[in-house]
C-alpha positions as a Markdown table, in Angstrom:
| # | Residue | x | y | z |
|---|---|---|---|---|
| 1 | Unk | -2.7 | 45.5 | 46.3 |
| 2 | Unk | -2.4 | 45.0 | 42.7 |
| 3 | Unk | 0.3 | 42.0 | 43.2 |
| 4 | Unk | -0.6 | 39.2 | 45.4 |
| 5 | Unk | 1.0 | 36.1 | 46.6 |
| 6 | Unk | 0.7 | 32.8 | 44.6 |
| 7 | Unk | 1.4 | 29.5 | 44.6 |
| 8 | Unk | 1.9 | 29.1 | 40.8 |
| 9 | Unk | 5.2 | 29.3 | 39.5 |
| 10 | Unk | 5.6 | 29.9 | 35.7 |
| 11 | Unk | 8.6 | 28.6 | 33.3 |
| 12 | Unk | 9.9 | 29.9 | 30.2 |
| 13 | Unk | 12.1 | 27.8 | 27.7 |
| 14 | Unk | 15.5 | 27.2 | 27.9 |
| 15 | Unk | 17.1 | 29.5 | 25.8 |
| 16 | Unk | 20.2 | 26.9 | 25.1 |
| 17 | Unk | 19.2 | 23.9 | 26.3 |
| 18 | Unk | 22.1 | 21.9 | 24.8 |
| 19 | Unk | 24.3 | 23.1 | 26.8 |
| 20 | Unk | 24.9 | 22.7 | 30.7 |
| 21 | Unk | 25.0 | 26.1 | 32.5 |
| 22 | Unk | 24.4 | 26.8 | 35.8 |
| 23 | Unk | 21.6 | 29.4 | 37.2 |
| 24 | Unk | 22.7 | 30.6 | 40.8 |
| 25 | Unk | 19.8 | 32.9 | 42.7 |
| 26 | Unk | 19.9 | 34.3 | 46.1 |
| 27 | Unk | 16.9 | 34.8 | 47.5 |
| 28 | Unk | 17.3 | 37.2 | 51.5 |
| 29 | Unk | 14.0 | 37.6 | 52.1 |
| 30 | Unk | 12.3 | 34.4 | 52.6 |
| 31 | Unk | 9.8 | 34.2 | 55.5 |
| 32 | Unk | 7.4 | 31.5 | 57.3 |
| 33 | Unk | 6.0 | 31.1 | 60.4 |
| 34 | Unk | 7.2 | 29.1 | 63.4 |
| 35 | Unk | 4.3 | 26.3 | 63.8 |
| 36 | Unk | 4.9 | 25.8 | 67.4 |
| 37 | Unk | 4.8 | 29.8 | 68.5 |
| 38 | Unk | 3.6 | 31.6 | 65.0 |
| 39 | Unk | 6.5 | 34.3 | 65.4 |
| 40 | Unk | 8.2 | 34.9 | 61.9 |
| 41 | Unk | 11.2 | 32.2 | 60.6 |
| 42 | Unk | 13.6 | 34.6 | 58.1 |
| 43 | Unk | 15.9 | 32.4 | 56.1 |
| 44 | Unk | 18.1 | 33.2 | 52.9 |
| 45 | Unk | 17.3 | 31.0 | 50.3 |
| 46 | Unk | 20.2 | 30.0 | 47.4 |
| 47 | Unk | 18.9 | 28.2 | 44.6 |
| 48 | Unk | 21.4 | 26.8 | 42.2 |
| 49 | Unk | 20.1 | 25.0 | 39.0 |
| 50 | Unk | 21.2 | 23.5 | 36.1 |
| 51 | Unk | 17.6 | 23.8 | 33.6 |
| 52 | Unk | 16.8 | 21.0 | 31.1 |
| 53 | Unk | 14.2 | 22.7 | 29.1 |
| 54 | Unk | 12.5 | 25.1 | 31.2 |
| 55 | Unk | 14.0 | 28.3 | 33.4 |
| 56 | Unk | 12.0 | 29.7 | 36.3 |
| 57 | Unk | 10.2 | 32.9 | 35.5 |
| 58 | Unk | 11.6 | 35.0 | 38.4 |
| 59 | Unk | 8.3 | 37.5 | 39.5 |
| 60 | Unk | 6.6 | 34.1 | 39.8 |
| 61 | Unk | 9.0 | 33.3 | 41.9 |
| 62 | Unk | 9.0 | 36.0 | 44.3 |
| 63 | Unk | 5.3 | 35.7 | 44.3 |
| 64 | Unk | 5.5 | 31.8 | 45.3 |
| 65 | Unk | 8.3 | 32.2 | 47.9 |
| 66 | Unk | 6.0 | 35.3 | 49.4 |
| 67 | Unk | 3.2 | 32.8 | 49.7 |
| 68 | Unk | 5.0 | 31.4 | 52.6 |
| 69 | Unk | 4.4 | 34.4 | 54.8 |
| 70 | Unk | 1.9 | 33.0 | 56.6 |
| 71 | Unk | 1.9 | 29.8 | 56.6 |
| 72 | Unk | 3.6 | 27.4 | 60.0 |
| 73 | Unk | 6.7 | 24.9 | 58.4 |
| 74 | Unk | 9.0 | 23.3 | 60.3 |
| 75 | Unk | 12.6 | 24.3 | 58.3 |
| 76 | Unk | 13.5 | 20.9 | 57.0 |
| 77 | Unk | 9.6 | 20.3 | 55.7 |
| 78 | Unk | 9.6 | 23.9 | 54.0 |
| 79 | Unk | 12.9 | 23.6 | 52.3 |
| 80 | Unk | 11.9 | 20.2 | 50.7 |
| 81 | Unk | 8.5 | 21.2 | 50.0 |
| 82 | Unk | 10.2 | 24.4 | 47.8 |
| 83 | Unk | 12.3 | 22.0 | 46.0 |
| 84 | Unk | 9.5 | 19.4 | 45.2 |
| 85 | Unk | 7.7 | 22.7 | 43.4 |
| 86 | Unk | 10.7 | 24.0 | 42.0 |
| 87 | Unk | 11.6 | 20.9 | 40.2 |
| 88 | Unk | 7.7 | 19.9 | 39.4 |
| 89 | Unk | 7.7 | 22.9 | 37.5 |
| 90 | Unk | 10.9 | 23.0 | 35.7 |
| 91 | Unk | 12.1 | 19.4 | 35.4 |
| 92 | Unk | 15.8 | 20.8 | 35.9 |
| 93 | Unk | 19.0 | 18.3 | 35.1 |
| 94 | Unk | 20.0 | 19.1 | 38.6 |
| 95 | Unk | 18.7 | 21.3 | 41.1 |
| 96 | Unk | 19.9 | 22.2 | 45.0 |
| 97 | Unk | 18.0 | 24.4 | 47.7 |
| 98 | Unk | 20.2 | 25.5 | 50.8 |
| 99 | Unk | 17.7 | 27.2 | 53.2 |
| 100 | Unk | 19.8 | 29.3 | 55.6 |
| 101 | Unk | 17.5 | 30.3 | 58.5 |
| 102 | Unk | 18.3 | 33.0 | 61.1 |
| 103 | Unk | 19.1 | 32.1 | 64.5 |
| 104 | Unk | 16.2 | 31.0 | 67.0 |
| 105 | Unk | 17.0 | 30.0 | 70.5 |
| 106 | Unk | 20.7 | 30.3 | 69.7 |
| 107 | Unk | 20.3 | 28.0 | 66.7 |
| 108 | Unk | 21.0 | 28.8 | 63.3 |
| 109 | Unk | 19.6 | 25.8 | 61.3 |
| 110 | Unk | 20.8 | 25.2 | 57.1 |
| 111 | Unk | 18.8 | 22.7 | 55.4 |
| 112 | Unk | 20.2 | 21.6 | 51.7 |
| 113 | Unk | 17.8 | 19.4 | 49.8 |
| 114 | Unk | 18.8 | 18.3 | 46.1 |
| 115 | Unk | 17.2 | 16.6 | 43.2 |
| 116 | Unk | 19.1 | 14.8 | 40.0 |
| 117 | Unk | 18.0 | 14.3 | 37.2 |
| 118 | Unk | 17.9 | 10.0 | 36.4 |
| 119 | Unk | 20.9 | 9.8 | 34.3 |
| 120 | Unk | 22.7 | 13.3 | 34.2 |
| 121 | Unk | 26.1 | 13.7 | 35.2 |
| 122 | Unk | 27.9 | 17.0 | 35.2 |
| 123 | Unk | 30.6 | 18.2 | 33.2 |
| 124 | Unk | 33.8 | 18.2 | 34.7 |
| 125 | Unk | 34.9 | 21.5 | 36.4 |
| 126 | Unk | 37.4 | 23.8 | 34.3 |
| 127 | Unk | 38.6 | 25.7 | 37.6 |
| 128 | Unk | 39.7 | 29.1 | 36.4 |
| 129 | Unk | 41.1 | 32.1 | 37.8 |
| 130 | Unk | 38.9 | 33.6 | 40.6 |
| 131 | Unk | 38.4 | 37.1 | 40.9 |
| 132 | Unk | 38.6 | 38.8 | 43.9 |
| 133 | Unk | 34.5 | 40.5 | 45.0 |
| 134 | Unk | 34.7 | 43.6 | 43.6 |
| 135 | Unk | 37.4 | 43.2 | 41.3 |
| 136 | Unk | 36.5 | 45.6 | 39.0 |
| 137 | Unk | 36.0 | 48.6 | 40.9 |
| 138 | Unk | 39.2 | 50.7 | 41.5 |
| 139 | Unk | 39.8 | 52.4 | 44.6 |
C-alpha cells in the first residue's frame, strides 16, 4: 500500500487568521477496537474548530484517525486523546470533539470533549435565516 496510517498530523497556516470563522468536519468512518473483547468500536466523529494560526491538513488527518484501527480505547479515553493531538498540533482558539459511537450492548455512547483557548471569547451569534437541506435543488 502506498498510503499508510500515521500518527503525525500536519498544519498549514491560517489563511485569515484575524478573523474568527468556524471549520466544521464530519468524520463517518472512525474505528478502534473494544479493549475488553477486540471486536471493532465505529463512531462518527464531528470536529468543530475555530483555528488561531494553524488549519489541519485534512489527508493527515484521515491518515491519523485511520491509525486508530487497531488499537483497544475505551470511548471516553479515545475521544480525549484525539483532541489533546488535535489541539497540540494546531493551537486552535477553540476546539470541540463529539465522538458518536454506534450502539454496543444496546448502548449508544457520545462523548464531547472541548478545549479553549486562555482568554478567547467568541463573537456573538448573528442568527440568520436557515435554509432548509437541500434548499437549492428543485424538485
Amino acid at each position: 500500500m502506498s498510503t499508510l496510517p500515521s500518527k503525525s498530523l500536519e498544519t498549514f497556516d491560517n489563511p485569515q487568521p484575524e478573523r474568527d470563522f468556524h471549520i466544521h468536519m464530519e468524520i463517518p468512518e472512525f474505528t478502534c477496537l473494544c479493549p475488553k473483547t477486540g471486536q471493532p468500536d465505529f463512531a462518527t466523529l464531528i470536529l468543530d474548530y475555530i483555528p488561531d494560526q494553524k488549519c489541519v491538513e485534512l489527508k493527515s488527518l484521515k491518515l491519523y484517525i485511520w491509525s486508530f484501527r487497531e488499537e483497544g480505547a475505551f470511548h471516553e479515553a479515545v475521544t480525549n486523546r484525539i483532541l489533546d493531538d488535535l489541539v497540540a498540533a494546531t493551537q486552535p482558539r477553540f476546539m470541540r470533539l463529539t465522538a458518536k459511537f454506534f450502539v454496543r450492548g444496546g448502548i449508544f455512547t457520545n462523548v464531547v470533549a472541548e478545549h479553549r483557548q486562555s482568554g478567547w471569547q467568541p463573537l456573538p451569534r448573528v442568527d440568520l435565516t436557515q435554509f432548509e437541506t437541500q434548499s437549492n435543488t428543485r424538485g
